[in-house]
N, C-alpha and C positions, 0 to 999 in steps of 0.2 A: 653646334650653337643654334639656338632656338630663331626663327624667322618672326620678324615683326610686320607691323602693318606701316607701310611706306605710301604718304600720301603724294599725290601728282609730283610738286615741287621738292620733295625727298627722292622721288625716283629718279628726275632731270638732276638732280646734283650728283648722286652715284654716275651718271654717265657722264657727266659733265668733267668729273674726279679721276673716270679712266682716260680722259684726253681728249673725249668727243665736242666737236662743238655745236653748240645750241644757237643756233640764228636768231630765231624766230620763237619765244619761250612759251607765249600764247596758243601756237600753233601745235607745237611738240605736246604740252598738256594735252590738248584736243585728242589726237590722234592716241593719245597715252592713254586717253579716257577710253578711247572707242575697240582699242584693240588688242589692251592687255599688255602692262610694260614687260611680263615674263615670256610671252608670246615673242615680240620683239626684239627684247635680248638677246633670245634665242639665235638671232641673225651676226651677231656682234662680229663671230669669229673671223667671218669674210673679212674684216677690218683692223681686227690684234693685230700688232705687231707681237708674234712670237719671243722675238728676244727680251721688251719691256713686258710681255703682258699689260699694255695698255692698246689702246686705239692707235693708229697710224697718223702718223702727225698732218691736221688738216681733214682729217675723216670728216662726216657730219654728223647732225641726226636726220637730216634730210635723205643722207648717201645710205644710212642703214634703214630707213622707212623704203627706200627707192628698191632696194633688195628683198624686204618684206613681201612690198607689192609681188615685184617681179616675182617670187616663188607662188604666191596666191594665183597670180596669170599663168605658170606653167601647169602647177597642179589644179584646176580649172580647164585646162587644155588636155591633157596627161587625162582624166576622170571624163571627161564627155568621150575621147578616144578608147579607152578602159572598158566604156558602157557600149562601144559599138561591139567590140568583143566579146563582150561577155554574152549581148544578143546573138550573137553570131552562134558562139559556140553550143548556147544554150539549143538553138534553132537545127543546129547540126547533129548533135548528141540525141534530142529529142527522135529527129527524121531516122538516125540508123537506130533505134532500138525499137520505135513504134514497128520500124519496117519489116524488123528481124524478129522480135519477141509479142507484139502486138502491143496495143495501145488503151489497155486499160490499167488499172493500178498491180490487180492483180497479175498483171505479165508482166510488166515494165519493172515492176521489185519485187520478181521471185527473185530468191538469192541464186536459185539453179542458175540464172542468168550471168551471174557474174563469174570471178574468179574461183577457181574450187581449190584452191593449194590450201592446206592444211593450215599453214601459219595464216591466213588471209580470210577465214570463215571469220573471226570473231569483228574484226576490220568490216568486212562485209556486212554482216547483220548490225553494227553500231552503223553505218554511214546510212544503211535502208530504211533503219530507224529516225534517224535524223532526219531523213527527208519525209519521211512518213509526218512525224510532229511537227515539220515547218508548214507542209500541206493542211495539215487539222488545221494548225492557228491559221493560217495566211490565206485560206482557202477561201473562207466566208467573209474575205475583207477588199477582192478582188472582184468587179462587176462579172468576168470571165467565168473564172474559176466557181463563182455562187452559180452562174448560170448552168453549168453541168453537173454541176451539185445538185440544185432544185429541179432540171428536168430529166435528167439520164440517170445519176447516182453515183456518179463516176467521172473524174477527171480526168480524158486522155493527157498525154506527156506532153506536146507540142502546147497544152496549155499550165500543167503544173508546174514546167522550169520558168514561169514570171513569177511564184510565188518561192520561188528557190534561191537561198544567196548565191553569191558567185562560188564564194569558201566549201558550199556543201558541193558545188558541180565541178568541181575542180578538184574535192576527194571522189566525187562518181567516177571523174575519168580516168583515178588510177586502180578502182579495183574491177575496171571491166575489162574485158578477156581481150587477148591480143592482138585477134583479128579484127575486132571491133574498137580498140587503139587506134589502130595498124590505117580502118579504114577511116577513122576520122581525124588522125597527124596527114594524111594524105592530100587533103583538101588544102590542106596549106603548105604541102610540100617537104615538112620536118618528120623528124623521127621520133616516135610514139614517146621517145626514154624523155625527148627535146619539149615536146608539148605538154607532159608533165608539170615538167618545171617549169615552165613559162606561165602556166593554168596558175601555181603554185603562188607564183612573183606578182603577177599581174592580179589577182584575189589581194595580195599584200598591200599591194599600191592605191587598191580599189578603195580598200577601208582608208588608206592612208587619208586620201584625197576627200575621201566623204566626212572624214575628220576635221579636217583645215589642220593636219597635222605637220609639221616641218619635214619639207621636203627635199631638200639640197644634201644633207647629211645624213638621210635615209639608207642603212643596210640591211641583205635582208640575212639569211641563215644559210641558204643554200643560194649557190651561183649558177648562170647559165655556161654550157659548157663555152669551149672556145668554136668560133666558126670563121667564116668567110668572110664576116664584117670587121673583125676585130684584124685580121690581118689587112684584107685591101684598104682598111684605114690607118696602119700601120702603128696601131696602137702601142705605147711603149711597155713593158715587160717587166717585173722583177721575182729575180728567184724564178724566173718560169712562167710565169702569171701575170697576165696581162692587168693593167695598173687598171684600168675606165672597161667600167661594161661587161659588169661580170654579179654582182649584186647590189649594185646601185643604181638610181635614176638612169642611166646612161646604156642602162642593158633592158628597162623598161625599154627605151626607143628605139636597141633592137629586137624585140621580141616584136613590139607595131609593125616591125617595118615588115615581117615575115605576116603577119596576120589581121592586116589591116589592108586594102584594097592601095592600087597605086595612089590612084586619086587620094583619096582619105589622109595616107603618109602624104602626101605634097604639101596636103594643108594644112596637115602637123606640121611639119616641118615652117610651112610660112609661118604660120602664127607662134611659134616659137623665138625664131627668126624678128618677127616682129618684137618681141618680147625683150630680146637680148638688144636690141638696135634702140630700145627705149634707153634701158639700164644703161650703155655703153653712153648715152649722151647725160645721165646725170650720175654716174660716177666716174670723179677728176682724183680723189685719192689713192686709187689703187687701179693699175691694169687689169679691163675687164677679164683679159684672155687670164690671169691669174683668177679669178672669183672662179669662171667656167671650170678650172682647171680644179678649183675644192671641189665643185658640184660635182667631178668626176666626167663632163663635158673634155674629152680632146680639141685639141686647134679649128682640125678640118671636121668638126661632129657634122656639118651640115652636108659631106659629100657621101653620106649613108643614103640619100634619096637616088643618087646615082648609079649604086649598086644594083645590079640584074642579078 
């Protein structure tokens, strides 16, 4: 069936028709105007009653705007977090290959550098390429980057990964050779297979958040394996698999927790915290600890900062 154009007070009456209530109708339009009613929507499910497929008797449109926010606050939190990483890793990656192969273009992407296994040459030369054309365009658009353009001719690495997505350096780190893996999963303590995918997850999440894309029901493709957090927080299990914290929001936090400074996690963690303790004082329709529990959030998510 074809979609039509629904104006403000068409759009308040479909939610109005699933059971929600509308307090304040002036207000509701406003916020409908500013923020996109399909945007918004999008939030609903935290509030279905599954067995009517309606709204939960007493929900609001205040209680689903209240949820909105709150995912805009996480993922806003979640993305400044994301970016200290990706500086991070960018700064690390640069340091061992300038240091190991030299630090001009032509060291840093000869292909000899990389992986040499048969199936992985073609992989190779697309990812060198890639970065090679991010560098042309983005080069001359970066005060940095022009600067060793115009007087050297050549961009060392420690300044070509700011003109680098996250997505292109997070395929560098999987087709570089083991030991240089090996030495830079090191720095954070995980295993080369582990920082892969975390690079992978966290590239995922990057764009998510730079989207303003819906993030509570985010999954990704591939999951991080199981570890030491998923047990000492006793996460629940089905079939073998643990239910939270495996390719959803809840496994971004611990990927942070591994690659984000203590400090940094603690502040993640408040401002989070902060975040849920808003929501929890304006939604009376439904128990907060069941919303956490869709986001894929466990009970005790907040005793992950207590892990050594």
């Amino acid at each position: 069936m074809q979609k039509t154009f629904k104006n403000l007070d068409e759009q308040l009456e479909i939610l109005k028709a699933k059971g929600l209530t509308i307090n304040d109708y002036d207000k509701a339009k406003a916020i409908l105007f500013r923020e996109n009613y399909f945007f918004l929507n999008g939030y609903r499910h935290l509030l279905i009653d599954p067995g009517a497929n309606k709204f939960i008797e007493g929900s609001t449109f205040e209680e689903l705007y209240a949820i909105f926010v709150f995912d805009r606050k996480v993922r806003n939190i979640l993305f400044k977090n994301i970016l200290i990483v990706e500086n991070n890793i960018k700064s690390i990656i640069s340091y061992q290959l300038s240091k190991k192969y030299g630090y001009k273009e032509k060291d840093y992407l000869n292909p000899k550098h990389f992986r040499q296994d048969s199936f992985r040459l073609s992989q190779v030369n697309d990812i060198i390429n890639k970065m090679k054309r991010q560098i042309r365009l983005n080069g001359k658009q970066h005060t940095a980057t022009l600067h060793y353009i115009s007087n050297y001719g050549y961009i060392p690495m420690w300044v070509s990964v700011k003109v680098l997505s996250f997505g292109i350096i997070s395929e560098l780190y999987a087709i570089l050779k083991d030991d240089d893996q090996t030495e830079i999963a090191n720095v954070y303590g995980v295993s080369s297979t582990d920082l892969s995918i975390y690079l992978a997850l966290l590239s995922n999440y990057r764009n998510l958040c730079a989207h303003e894309d819906i993030l509570y029901d985010h999954r990704t493709q591939r999951s991080i394996p199981n570890n030491r957090f998923h047990k000492f927080l006793n996460i629940e299990s089905s079939d073998g698999e643990y239910i939270y914290g495996k390719n959803d929001l809840f496994a971004i936090i611990i990927i942070l927790r591994q690659m984000l400074s203590e400090v940094e996690f603690a502040d993640l963690i408040n401002e989070i915290s902060y975040e849920m303790d808003i929501l929890d004082s304006k939604i009376d329709s439904v128990d907060t600890k069941i919303i956490l529990n869709k986001i894929h959030f466990p009970d005790n998510w907040r005793n992950i900062a207590d892990i050594k």
